[in-house]
Backbone as CSV, one residue per row, in Angstrom:
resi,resn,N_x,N_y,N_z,CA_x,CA_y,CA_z,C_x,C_y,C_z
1,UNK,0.853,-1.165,0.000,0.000,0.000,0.000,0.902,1.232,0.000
2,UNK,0.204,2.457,-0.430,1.296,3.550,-0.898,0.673,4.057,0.357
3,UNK,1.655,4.278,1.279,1.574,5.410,2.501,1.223,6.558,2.238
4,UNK,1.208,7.055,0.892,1.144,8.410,0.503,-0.465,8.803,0.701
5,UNK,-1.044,8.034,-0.253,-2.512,8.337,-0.316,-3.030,6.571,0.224
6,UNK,-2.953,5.602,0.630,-3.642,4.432,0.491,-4.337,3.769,-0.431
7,UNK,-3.549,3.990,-1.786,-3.636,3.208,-2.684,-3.557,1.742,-2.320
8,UNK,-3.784,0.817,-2.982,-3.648,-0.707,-3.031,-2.709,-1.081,-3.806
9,UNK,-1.331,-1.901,-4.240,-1.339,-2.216,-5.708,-0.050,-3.439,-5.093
10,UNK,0.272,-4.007,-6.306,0.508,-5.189,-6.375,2.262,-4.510,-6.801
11,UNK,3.704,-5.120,-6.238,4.900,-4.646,-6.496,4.821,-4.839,-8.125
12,UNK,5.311,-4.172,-8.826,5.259,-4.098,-10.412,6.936,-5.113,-11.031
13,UNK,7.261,-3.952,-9.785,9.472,-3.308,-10.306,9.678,-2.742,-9.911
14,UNK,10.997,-2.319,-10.050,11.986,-1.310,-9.629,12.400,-0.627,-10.416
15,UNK,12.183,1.017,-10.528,12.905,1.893,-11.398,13.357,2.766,-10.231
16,UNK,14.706,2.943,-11.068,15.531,4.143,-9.901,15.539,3.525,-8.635
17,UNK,15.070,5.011,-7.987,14.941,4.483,-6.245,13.521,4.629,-6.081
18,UNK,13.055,4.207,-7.376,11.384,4.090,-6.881,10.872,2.100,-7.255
19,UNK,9.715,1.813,-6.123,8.897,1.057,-6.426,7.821,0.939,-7.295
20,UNK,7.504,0.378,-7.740,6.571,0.568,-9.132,5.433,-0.406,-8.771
21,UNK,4.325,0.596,-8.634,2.873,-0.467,-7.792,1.591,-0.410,-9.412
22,UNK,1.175,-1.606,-9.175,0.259,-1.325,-9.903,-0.964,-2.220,-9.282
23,UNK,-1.991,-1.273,-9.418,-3.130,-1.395,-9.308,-4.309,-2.771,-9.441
24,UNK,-5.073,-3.629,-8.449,-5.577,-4.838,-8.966,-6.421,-4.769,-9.763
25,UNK,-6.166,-5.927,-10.888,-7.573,-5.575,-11.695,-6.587,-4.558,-13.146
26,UNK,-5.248,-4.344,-12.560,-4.848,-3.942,-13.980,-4.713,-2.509,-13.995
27,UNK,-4.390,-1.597,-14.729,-4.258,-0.070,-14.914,-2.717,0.427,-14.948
28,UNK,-2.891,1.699,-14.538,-1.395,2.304,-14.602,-0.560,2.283,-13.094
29,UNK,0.936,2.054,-13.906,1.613,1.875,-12.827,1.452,3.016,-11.880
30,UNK,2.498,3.298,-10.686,2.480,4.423,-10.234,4.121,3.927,-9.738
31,UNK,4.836,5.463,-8.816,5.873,5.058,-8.351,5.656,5.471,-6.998
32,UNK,6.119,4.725,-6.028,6.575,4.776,-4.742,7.629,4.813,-4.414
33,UNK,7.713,5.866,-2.976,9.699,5.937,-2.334,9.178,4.244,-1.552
34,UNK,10.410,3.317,-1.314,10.540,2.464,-1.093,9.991,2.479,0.530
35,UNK,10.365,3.537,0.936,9.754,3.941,2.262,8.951,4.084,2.974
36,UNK,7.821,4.521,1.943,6.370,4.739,2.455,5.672,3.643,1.915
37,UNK,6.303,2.457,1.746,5.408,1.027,1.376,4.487,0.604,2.683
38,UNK,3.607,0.647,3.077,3.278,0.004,3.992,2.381,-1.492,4.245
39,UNK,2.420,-2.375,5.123,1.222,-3.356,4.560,-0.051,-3.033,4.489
40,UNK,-0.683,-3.901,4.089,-2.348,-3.885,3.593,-2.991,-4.693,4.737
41,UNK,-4.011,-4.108,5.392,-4.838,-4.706,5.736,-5.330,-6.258,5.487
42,UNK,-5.278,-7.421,6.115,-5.653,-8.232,5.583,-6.923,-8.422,4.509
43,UNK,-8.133,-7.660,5.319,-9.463,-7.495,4.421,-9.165,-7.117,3.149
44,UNK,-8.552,-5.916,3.805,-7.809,-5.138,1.738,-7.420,-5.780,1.050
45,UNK,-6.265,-6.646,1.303,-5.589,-7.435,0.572,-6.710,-8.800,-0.129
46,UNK,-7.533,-9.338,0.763,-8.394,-10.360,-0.108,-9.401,-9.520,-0.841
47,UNK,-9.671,-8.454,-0.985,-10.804,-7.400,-1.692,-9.820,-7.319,-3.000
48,UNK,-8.304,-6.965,-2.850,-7.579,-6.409,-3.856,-7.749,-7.880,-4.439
49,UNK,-7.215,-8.970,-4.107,-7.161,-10.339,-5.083,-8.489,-10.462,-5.480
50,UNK,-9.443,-10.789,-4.856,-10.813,-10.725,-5.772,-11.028,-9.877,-6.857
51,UNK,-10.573,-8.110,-6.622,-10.717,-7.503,-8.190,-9.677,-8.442,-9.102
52,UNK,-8.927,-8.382,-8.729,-8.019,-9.250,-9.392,-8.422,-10.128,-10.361
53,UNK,-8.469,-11.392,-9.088,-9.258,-12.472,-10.407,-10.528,-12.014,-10.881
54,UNK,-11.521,-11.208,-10.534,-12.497,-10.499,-11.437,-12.227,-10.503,-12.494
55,UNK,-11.097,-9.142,-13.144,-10.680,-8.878,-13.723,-9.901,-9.710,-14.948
56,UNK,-9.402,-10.906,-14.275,-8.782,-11.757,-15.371,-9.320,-12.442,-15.943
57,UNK,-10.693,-13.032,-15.031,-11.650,-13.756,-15.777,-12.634,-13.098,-16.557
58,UNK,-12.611,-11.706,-17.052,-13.364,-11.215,-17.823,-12.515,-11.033,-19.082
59,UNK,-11.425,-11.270,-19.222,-10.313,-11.175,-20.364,-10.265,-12.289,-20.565
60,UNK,-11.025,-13.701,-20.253,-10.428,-14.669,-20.981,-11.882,-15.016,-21.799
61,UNK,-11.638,-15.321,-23.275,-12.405,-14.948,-24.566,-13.640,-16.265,-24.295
């Protein structure tokens, strides 16, 4: 989770000295200082995997 605002997102990568989060369910990356990573709520975290697989199972044809 981004300490900044409480975003959700899933580790992407590493650019620079930033973390690279992206969003469940897909979208645009974002960057984080490595610093203000914080954990997720457990609840959050099974809400974020459910968009998740939502999301993947609507992309498959």
């Amino acid at each position: 989770m981004d300490g900044r605002d409480g975003r959700i997102g899933r580790v992407s990568g590493h650019r620079g000295p930033f973390v690279q989060l992206r969003p469940p369910g897909g979208g645009a990356e974002w960057n984080c200082p490595p610093g203000l990573l914080r954990g997720v709520p457990r609840f959050a975290a099974l809400a974020a995997r459910l968009r998740d697989l939502n999301w993947q199972s609507s992309r498959i044809p």
